[in-house]
N, C-alpha and C positions, 0 to 999 in steps of 0.2 A: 815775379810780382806776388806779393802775399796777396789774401781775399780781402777784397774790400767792398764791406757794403754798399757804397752807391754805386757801385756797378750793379748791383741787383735790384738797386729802385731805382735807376737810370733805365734798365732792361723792364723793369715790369709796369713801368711809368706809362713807355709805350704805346701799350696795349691797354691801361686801366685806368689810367686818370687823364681825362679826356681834358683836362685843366691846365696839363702841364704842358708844356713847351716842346717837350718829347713825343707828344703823343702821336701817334699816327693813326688807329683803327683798334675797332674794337676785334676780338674773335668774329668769325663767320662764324663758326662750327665749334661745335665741344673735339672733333679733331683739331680743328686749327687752336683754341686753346691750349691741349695739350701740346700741342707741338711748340706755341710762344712761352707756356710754362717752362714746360724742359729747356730748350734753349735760352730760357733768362737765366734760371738756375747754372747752366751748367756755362753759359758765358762769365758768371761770378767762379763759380769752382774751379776755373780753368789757374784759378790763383792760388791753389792749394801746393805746401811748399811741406815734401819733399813733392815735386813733381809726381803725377801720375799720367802714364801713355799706355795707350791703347784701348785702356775701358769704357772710353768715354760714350761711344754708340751705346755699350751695354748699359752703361749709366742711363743716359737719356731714354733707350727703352725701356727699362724697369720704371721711367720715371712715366712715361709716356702712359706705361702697360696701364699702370693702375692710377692714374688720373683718371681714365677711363671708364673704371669703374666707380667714379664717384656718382650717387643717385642724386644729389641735394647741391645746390650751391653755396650752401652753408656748412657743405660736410668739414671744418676744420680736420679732424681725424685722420679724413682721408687723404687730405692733401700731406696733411705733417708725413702720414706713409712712403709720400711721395719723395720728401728728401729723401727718406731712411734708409728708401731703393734703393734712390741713388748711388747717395754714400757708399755701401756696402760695393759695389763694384770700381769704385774710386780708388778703396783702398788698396782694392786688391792689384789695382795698376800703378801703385808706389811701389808694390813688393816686387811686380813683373819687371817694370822700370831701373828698380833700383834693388838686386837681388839680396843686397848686403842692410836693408830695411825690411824691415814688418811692419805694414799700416794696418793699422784697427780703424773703421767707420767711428763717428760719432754716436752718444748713446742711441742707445733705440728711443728715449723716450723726446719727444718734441715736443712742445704746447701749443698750439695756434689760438686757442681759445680766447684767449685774451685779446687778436685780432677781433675775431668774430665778434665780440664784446663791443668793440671799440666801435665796430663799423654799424651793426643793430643801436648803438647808442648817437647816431649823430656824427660819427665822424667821419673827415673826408677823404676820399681814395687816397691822396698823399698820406698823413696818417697814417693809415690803414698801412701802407706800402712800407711805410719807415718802417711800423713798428714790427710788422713783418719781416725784414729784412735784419732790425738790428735780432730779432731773436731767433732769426735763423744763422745768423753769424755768432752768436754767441756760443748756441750749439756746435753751429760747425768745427768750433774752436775745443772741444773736447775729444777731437777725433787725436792718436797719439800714432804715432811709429817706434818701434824697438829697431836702434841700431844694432847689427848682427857682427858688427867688425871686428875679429879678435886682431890683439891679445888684447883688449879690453873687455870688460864684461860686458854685457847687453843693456844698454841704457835705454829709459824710455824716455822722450822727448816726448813735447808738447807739440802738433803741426798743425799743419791747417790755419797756420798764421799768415 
């Protein structure tokens, strides 16, 4: 199954927009946050194609780690770090996965900003959640694998589709 964004505002709907249909509760706890963050996240990433196995605890902890340390609930910065985590152990469980691939994370750089923007301006948790979502798939979408297969040369593919 490739990534698809409404699974991650399907997943984060849940917990944030108490309007939608899906919603169940809000966090208790900036732990119980972090732990509905990473698991929304990483329920969307589990769509990432070439496959990745095994990293995924290490993903969700790195994602977990440093949500943790965010001071502000407006830290965008921090949360965007959050994917970056992630990813970075993602790829490395295409490569475990799949010896004859090399996955590369998505860039480092992520923008949330323009969330935070939207949502200080008036706009409502769905909003916020789309737009969230489509520009966290957009990025995810830059992450690539070199196939390693000879006798062909090492081609770099586009993943994370």
């Amino acid at each position: 199954m490739p990534l698809m964004p409404n699974i991650l505002i399907n997943e984060l709907s849940k917990f944030i927009d108490e309007k939608s249909g899906l919603f169940d509760k809000f966090p208790s706890s900036k732990e119980d946050a972090a732990d509905k963050w990473a698991n929304a996240f990483d329920t969307y990433a589990k769509g990432v194609i070439p496959l990745s196995s095994g990293m995924n605890q290490a993903a969700i902890s790195a994602f977990k780690g440093n949500f943790m340390s965010i001071k502000e609930d407006t830290d965008m910065k921090q949360l965007a770090q959050c994917f970056v985590l992630y990813a970075a152990p993602l790829a490395l469980g295409m490569t475990t996965a799949l010896p004859t691939m090399t996955g590369f994370p998505p860039s480092a750089s992520l923008n949330l900003a323009p969330v935070a923007k939207l949502g200080m301006n008036g706009g409502s948790s769905a909003q916020c959640i789309q737009l969230l979502a489509t520009t966290v798939d957009i990025w995810m979408r830059t992450g690539k694998a070199i196939n390693n297969i000879p006798p062909a040369p090492p081609v770099t593919i586009p993943i994370w589709s």
